[in-house]
VEXLUM-50524 format. One line per field, with one value per residue (C-alpha): residue number from 1; chain; x, z, y negated. Coordinates in Angstrom, 2 decimals, decimal comma, m for minus. Each point is the difference from the previous one (the first is absolute). Example, Ala and Ser with C-alpha at 12.3 -4.5 7.8 and 13.67 -1.06 7.14 Angstrom:
REM residues 2
seq = 1;2
mol = A;A
east = 12,30;1,37
up = 7,80;m0,66
north = 4,50;m3,44
This chain:
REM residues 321
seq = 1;2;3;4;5;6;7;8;9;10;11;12;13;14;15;16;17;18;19;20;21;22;23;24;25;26;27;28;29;30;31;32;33;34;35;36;37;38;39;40;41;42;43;44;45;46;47;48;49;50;51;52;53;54;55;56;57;58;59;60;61;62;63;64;65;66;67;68;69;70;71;72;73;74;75;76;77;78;79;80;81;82;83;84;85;86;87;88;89;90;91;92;93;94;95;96;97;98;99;100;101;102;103;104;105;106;107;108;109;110;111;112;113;114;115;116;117;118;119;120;121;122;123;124;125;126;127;128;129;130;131;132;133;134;135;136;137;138;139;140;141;142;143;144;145;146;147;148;149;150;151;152;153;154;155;156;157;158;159;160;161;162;163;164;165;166;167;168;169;170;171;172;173;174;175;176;177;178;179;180;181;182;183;184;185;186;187;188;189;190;191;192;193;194;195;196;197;198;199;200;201;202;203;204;205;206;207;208;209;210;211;212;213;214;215;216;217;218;219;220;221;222;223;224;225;226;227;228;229;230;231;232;233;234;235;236;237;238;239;240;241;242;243;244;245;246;247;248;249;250;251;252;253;254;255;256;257;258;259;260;261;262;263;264;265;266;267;268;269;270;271;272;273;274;275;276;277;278;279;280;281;282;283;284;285;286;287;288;289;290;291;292;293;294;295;296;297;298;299;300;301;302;303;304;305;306;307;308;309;310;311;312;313;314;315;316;317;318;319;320;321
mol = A;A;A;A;A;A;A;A;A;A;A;A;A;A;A;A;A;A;A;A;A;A;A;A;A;A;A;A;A;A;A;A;A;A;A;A;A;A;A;A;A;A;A;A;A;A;A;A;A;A;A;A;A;A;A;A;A;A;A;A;A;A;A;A;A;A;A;A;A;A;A;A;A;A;A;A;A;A;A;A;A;A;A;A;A;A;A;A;A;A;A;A;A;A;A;A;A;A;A;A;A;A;A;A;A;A;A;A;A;A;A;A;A;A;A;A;A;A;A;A;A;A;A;A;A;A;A;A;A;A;A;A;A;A;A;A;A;A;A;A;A;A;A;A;A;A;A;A;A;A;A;A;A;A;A;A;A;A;A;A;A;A;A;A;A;A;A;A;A;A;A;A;A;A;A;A;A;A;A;A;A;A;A;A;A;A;A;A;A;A;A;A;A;A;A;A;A;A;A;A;A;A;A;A;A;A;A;A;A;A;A;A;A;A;A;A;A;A;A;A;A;A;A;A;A;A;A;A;A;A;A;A;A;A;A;A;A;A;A;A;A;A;A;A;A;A;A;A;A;A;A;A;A;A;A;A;A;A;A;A;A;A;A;A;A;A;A;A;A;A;A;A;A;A;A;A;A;A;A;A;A;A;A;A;A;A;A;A;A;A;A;A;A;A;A;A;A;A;A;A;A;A;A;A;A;A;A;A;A;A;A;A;A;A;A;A;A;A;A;A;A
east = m16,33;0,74;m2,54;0,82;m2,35;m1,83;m3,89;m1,08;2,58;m0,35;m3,65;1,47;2,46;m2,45;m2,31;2,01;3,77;0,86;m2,82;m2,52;0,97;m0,89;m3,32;m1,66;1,00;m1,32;0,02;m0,28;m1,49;3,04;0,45;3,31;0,14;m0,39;1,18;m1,21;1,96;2,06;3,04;2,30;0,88;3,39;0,09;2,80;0,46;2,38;2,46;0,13;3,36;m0,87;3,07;0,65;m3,41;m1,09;2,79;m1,19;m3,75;0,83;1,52;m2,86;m2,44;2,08;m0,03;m3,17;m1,48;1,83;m1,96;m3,26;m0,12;m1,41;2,51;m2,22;2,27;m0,14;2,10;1,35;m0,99;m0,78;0,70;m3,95;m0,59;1,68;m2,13;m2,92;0,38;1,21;m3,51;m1,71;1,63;1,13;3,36;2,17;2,57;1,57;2,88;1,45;2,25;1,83;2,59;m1,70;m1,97;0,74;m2,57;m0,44;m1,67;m2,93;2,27;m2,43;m2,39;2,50;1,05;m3,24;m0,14;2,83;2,51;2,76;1,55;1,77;2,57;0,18;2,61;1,95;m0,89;m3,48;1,34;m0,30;m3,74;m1,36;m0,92;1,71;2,38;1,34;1,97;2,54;4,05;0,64;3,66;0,99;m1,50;2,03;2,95;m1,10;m0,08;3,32;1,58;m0,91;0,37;3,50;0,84;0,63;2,36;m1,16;1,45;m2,91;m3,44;m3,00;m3,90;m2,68;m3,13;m3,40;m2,08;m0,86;1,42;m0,31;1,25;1,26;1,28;1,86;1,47;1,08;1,76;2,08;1,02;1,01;2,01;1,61;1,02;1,07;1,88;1,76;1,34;1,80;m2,81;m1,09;m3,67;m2,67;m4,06;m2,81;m3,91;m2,07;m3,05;m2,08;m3,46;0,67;m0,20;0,93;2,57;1,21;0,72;1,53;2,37;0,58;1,45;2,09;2,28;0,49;1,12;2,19;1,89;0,77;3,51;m0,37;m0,39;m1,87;m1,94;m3,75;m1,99;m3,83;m2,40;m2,57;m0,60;m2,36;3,18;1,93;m1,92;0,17;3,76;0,26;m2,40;2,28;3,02;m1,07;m1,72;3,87;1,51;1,56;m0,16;0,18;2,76;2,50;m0,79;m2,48;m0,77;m3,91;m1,08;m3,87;m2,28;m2,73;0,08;m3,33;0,04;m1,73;1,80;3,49;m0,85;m1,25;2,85;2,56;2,66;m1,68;0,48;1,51;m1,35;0,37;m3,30;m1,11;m2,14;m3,67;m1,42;0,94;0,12;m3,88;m0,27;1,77;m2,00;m3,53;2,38;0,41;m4,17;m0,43;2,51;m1,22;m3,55;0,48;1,94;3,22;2,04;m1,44;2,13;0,40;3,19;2,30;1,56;1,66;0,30;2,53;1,12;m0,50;2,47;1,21;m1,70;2,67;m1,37;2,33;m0,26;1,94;0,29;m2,36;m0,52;m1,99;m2,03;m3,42;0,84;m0,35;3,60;0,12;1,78;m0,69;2,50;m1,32;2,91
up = 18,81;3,70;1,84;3,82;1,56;1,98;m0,70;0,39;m2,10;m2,99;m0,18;0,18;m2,54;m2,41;0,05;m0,66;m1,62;m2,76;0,84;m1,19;m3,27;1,37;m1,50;3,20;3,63;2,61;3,59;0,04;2,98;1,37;0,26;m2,09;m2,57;m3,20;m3,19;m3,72;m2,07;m3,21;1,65;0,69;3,78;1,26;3,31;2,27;3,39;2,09;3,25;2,87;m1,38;0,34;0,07;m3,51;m1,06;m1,62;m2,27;m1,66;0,23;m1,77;m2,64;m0,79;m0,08;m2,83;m2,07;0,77;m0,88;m3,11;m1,32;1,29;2,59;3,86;2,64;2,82;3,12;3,04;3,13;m0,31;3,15;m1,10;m2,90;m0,26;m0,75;m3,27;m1,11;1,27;m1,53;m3,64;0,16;0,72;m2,33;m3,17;m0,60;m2,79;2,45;3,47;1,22;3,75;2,03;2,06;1,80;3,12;m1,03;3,04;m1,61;m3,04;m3,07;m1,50;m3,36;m1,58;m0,50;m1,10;m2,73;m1,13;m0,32;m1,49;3,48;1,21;3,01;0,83;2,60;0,79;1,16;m3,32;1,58;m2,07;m3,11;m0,36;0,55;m3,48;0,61;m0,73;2,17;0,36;2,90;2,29;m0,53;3,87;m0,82;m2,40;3,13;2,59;m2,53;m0,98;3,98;0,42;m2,48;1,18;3,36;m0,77;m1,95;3,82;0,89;3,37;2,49;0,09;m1,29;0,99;m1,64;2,36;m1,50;0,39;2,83;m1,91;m2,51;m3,54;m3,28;m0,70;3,50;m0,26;m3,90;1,36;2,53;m1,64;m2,77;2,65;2,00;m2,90;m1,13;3,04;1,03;m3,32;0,61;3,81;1,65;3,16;m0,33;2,65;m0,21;2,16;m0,72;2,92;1,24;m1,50;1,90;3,35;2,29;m1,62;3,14;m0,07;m3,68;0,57;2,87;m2,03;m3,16;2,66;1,68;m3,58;m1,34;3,23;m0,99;m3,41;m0,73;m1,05;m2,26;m2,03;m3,15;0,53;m2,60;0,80;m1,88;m0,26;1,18;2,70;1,71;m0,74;1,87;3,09;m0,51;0,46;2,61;2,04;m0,55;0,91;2,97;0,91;m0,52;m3,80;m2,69;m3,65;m1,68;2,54;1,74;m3,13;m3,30;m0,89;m3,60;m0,02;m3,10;m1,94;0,08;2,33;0,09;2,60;2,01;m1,41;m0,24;3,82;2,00;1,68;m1,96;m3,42;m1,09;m3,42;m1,82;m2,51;m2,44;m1,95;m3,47;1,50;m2,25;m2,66;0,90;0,54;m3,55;m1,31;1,50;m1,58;m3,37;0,48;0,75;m2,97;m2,25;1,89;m1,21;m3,45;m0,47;m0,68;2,84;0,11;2,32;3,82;m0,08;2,70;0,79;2,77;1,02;2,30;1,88;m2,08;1,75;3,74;1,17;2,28;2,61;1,50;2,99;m0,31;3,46;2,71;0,37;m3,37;0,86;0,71;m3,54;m1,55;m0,30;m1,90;m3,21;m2,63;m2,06;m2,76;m0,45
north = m58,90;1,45;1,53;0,03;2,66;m2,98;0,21;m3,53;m1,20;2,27;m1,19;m3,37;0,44;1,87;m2,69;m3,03;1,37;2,36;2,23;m2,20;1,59;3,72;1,40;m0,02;0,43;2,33;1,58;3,23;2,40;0,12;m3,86;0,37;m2,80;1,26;m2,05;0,86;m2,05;0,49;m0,85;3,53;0,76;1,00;1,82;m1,41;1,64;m1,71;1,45;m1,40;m1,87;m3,08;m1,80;0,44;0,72;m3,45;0,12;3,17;m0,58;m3,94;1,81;2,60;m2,75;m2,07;2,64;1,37;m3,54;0,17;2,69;m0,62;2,28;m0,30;0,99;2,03;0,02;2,22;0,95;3,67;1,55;3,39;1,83;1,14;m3,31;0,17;2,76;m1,96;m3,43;1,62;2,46;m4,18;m2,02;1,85;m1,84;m0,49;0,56;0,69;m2,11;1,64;m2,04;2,63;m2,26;1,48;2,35;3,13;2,23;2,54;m1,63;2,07;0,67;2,05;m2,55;m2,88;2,06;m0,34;m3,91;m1,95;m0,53;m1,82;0,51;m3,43;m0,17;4,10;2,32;1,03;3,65;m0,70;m0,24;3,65;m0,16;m0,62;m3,62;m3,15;m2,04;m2,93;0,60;m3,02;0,78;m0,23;0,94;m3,01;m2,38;1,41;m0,56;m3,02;m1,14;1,72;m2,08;m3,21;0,58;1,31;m3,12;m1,42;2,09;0,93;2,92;1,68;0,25;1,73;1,68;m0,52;2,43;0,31;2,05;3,14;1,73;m1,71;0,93;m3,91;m0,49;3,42;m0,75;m3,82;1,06;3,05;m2,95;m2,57;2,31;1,46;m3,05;m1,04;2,93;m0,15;m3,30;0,94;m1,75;0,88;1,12;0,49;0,79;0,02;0,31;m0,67;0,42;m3,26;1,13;0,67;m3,31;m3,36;m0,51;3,64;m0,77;m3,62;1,87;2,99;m2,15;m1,97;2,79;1,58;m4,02;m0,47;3,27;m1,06;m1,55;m3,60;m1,69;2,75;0,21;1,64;1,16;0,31;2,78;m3,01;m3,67;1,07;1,99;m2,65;m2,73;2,87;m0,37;m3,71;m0,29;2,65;m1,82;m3,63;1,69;1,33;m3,19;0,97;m2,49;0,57;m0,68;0,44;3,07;1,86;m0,64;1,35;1,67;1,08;1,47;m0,77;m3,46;m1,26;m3,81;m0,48;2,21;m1,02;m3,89;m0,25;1,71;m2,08;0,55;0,78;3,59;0,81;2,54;2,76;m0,60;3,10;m0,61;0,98;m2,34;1,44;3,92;m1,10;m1,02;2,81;2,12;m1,52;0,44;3,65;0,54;m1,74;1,81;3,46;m1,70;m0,65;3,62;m2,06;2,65;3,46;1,11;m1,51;m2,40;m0,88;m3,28;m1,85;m3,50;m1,65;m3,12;m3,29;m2,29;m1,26;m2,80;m2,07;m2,13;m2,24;m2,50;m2,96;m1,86;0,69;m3,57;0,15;3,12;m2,20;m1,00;3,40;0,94;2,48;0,52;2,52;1,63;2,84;2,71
């Protein structure tokens, strides 16, 4: 069960889904929805990373359905409302998403309630709470390799607009590899909120500086469709003057750009499931201790057009690596 913060809908969904097992149903003073039911509740507060937030939350709800527990989701906007919604609902457990998480969590009171931080800086390992933290570094190798398979002059890391701890561990990986090999290596992380334009502009002198042709490796897909729109917009075409890598794997963002945009995938699915495993192993008194694990990239999905003839005739192939 997922409960989406909506009002009207969780009355709907109470009435005439799963709920309609709950003891009873109420609306308390405060006119939060209020759910008795024999099923457990697992807290999940979500970042604002949204581009590879389905992944994780899909795989928290599997698992979570599995054991008969109801999957209570909110957006993380303040670290308050942690303390808050754990005083409300009395979970079984806490699952944090931290992928953008730019604020200090309220640590005393997870360690109270079986926690998982999913997605965190590996600096929170030392906290006292599990993690289940990304391997940034085996992507940007991961990227490197492939891209190097083409045997390109040069290659190049285009990050994210603030500082992250998976834009910063990608790109120290890439480049390493890259420098490694005798490849020339360049990097640039602009600024992706200031005017669309400005942005579109900004992207285009840094791409008409760049030796060609020229592998580019993107933190995410969203950076990555920034990238090809700057380069069709200064006449370049892929594959003769770049060749384009993003992350994370968005279909709809990888699927709908002219060309399609290969893509490192990384296992949120299943870091989402693993996660429910460890609340319910924390639960059960199975791990006493808080555990630390990591999960990386699952596999490059190559997109490939074949003629531009065909492209009304969706073109594109895919190839799993």
């Amino acid at each position: 069960g997922l409960y989406n913060e909506n009002k009207v809908d969780a009355v709907n969904i109470a009435k005439y889904s799963q709920f309609a097992e709950c003891e009873y149903f109420d609306l308390p003073s405060n006119d939060r929805p209020c759910y008795h039911t024999r099923m457990e509740t697992l807290l999940y507060f979500q970042s604002t990373a949204t581009t590879s937030a389905l992944g994780k939350l899909d795989g928290v709800c599997r698992a979570a359905r599995e054991r008969g527990w109801w999957v209570n989701r909110f957006d993380l906007h303040r670290p308050d409302q942690i303390r808050d919604e754990i005083r409300y609902w009395h979970p079984i457990g806490c699952i944090i998403e931290c992928a953008a998480c730019d604020f200090p969590l309220p640590l005393r009171t997870l360690r109270h309630v079986p926690t998982v931080l999913l997605d965190c800086d590996t600096a929170l390992t030392r906290k006292g709470i599990s993690t289940l933290a990304q391997d940034p570094s085996a992507t940007g190798r991961l990227a490197a390799d492939f891209l190097m398979e083409m045997d390109l002059p040069a290659y190049a890391y285009v990050g994210w607009s603030e500082s992250k701890f998976w834009d910063r561990m990608r790109k120290k990986a890439f480049e390493t590899r890259i420098r490694r090999s005798g490849k020339r290596f360049f990097h640039v992380s602009p600024r992706i909120r200031t005017d669309a334009d400005d942005l579109r502009a900004s992207l285009s002198n840094w791409l008409s500086g760049l030796p060609r042709p020229i592998g580019i490796y993107c933190v995410n897909d969203c950076m990555a469709t920034q990238i090809l729109a700057a380069a069709t917009a200064s006449g370049l075409s892929a594959p003769d003057d770049f060749v384009i890598l993003g992350t994370d794997n968005e279909t709809y963002l990888c699927e709908n750009s002219t060309p399609t945009l290969s893509s490192v995938a990384i296992d949120f699915f299943h870091a989402g499931m693993r996660s429910v495993e460890i609340i319910a192993d924390l639960t059960a008194g199975r791990i006493v201790a808080p555990i630390h694990e990591h999960f990386g990239p699952h596999k490059i999905i190559e997109r490939i057009l074949i003629h531009a003839q065909t492209l009304a005739d969706d073109s594109s192939i895919l190839r799993q690596r």
